[in-house]
N, C-alpha and C positions, 0 to 999 in steps of 0.2 A: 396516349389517352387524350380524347378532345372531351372538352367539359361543355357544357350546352348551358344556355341562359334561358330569359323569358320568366324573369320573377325578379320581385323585388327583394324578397325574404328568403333565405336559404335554412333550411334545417329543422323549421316549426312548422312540419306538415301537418297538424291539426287548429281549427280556426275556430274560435268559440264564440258564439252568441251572447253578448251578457243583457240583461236585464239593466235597466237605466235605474241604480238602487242605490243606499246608502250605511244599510247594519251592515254590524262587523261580520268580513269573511276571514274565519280561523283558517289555519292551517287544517287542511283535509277538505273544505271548501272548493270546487271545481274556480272559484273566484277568485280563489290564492293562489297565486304562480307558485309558489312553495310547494306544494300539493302535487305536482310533475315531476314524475323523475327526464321528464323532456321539455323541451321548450317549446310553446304555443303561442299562437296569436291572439289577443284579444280585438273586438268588436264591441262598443256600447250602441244598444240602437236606443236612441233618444226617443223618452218620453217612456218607454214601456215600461213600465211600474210594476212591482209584482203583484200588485191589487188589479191592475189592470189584464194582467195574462192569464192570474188562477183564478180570481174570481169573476171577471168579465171577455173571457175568450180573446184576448187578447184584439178587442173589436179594431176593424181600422188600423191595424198595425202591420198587417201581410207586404203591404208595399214595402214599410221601411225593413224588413229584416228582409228580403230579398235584395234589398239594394248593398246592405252589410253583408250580406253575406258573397255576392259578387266582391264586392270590394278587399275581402279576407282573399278569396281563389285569386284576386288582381297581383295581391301582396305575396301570395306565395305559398298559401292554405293548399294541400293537397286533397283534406275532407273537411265536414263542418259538422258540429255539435254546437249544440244551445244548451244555455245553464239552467231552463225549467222544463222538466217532465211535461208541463203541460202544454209543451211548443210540439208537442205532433199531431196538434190539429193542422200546422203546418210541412210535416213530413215531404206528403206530394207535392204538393207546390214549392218546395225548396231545391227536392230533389229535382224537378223539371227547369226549374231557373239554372244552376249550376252544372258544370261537366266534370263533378267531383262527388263521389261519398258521400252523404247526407245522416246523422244518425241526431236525433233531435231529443230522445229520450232515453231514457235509461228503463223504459218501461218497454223495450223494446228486446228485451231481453227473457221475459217470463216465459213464452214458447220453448225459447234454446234453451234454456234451464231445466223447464219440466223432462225435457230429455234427457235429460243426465241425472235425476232425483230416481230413487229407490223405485222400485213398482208400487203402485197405489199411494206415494206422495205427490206432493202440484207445490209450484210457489205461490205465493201471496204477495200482493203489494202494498205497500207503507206511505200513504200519502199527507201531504200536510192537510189537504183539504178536499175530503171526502165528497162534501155536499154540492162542492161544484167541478167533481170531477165525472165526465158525463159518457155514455155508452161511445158516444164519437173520439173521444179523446183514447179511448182504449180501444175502437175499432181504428183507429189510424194506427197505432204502437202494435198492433197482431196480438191485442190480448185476448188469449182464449175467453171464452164467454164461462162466466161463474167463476173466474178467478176471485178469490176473496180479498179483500180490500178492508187496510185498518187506517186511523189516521189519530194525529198527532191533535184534532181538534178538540177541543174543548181543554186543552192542557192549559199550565197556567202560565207558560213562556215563548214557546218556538213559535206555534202560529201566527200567533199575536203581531211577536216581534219580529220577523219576517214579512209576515203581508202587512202588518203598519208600518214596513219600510222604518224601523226604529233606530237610531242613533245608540244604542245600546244594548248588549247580549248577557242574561245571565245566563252562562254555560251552564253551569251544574243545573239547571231546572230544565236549563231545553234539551239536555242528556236524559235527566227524569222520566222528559214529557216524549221524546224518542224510546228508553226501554218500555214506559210503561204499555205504551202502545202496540211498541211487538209483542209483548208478552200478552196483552186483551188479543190481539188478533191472532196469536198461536193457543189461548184457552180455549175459542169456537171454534177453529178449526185444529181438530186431533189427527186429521193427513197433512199440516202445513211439512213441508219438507224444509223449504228458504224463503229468503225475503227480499224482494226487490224494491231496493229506496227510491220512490219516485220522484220524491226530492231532491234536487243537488245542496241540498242548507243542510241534510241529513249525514250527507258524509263522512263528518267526525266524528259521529257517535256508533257507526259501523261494528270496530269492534267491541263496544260498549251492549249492543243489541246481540251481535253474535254470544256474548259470554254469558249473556243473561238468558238466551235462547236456545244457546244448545245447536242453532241452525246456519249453515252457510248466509249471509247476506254479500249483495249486489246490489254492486251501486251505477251511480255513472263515471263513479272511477275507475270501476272494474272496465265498463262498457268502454271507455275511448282509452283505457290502458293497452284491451284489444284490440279497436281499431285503428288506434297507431301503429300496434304493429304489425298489421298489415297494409298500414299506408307507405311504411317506411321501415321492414323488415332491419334487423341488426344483421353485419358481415362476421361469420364465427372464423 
């Protein structure tokens, strides 16, 4: 057997985008290495703030996460994902910089779902921030058009403390502020089949939303659980 090089990193063939932040990432968090049953690469791209990605398009920032994200493929990344749903304004343009996989959101998933949901069900997605989540942020992710759309806003923890980048989490409210919200966006819609979390801060409360809903949820744990393994198939 001849073994081949040309990396720096061997075995973390997924390379993560993170967001330049500071609230606590629990376990089930795409932020928490713990979170993998594989090893990954992290990336911080300096300065991108979550207030500056979800609620200001992440302006001026396109240069530096292409430069990170090269720099992950340098190290040994075999694809790239990013830890905010709202990074597939950048999709194309990451995809064309790199000669690796690209999957930037976990909203990129609601298509492939709706195919496998019951006849006459559709999934729905669960955002942290509705009001500045924009037709282009879902036409870069292939989100079918009327996809219904809940959000955790107006709760009285998660959004808050997440996009004010806060130094502290009360879990048990931002769990609250996660089921209450599936459950408001499964009362208007009575064909919701599942739920795709477009948030990666969403994560933990996964099966917390499932039990309260009755309904499959998808996350971006689900998404790069898959695309690992076809980045890096297991030998049986």
């Amino acid at each position: 057997m001849i073994a081949r090089g040309g990396k720096s990193i061997y075995g973390a063939s997924v390379g993560i985008l993170m967001l330049d932040a500071q609230f606590p990432r629990i376990p089930g968090d795409m932020g928490n290495a713990l979170t993998w049953p594989f090893p990954v690469l992290y990336r911080i791209v300096r300065d991108a703030s979550p207030d500056l990605v979800v609620r200001q398009r992440a302006e001026g920032m396109l240069g530096a996460f292409i430069d990170a994200a090269r720099d992950l493929v340098r190290d040994g990344a075999d694809g790239i994902t990013t830890n905010c749903g709202f990074l597939s304004l950048f999709q194309e343009e990451l995809a064309e910089a790199v000669p690796v996989p690209v999957a930037t959101s976990s909203m990129m998933q609601v298509d492939m779902v709706n195919r496998v949901l019951p006849a006459g069900k559709r999934a729905g997605i669960l955002t942290i921030s509705a009001s500045t989540l924009t037709e282009q942020h879902l036409t870069r992710a292939k989100v079918p058009a009327g996809t219904p759309i809940g959000t955790t806003e107006g709760g009285s923890e998660f959004t808050s403390a997440i996009l004010g980048n806060n130094l502290e989490l009360d879990v048990d409210k931002a769990r609250a502020d996660n089921v209450e919200a599936a459950l408001a966006l499964q009362a208007d819609n009575p064909d919701l089949g599942a739920m795709i979390l477009e948030c990666t801060n969403m994560c933990p409360y996964a099966a917390d939303i499932q039990q309260a809903t009755g309904l499959p949820v998808f996350s971006i744990v689900t998404f790069i659980s898959w695309f690992q393994a076809g980045l890096y198939p297991p030998r049986h």
